[in-house]
N, C-alpha and C positions, 0 to 999 in steps of 0.2 A: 622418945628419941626417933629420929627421922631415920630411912634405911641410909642415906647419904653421910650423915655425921658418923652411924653405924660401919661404911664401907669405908669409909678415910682415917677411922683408928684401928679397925682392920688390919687398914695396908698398911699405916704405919709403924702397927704393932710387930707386921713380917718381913720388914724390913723391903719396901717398895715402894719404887715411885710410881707414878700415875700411869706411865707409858708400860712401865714392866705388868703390872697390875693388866692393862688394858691389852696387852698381848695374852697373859696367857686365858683372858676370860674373851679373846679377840672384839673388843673395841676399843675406840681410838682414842689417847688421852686426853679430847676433849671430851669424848663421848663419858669421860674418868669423872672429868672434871667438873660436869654437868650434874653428875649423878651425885653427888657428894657436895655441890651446893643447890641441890634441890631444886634445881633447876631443869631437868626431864625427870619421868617419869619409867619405872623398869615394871618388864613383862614378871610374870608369876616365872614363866619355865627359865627367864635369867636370873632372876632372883634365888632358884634354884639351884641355879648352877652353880651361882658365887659361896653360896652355902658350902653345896657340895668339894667347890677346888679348897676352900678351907675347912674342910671336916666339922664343919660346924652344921648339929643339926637344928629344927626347926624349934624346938623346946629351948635349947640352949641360945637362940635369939634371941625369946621370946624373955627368958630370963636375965640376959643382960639388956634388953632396951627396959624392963621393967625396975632392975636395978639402977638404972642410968637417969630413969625418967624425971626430967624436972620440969614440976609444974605449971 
């Protein structure tokens, strides 16, 4: 699973739109919007970040894109 498809059930799942999302991780809901149709690519220390604002750690990504994964 892509980190994009991974950030857009995310937000969906915390009840956020692209814009809310993209403020509190400060970028712009294109910048949202890009990332979640795979269309830019994100730094390791954002990727970090987004983890971190939802408590989600690195194991527990690693466990739902694994669960998610279709081949």
């Amino acid at each position: 699973m892509s980190f994009g498809r991974f950030l857009k059930i995310l937000r969906i799942q915390n009840n956020l739109n692209q814009k809310e999302l993209g403020k509190i991780i400060n970028f712009s809901q294109s910048q949202i919007s890009n990332l979640e149709n795979d269309k830019s690519d994100i730094s390791l220390t954002c990727f970090i970040n987004i983890l971190s604002v939802f408590k989600i750690s690195l194991a527990e990504y690693e466990r739902f894109c694994l669960k998610n994964h279709r081949g």
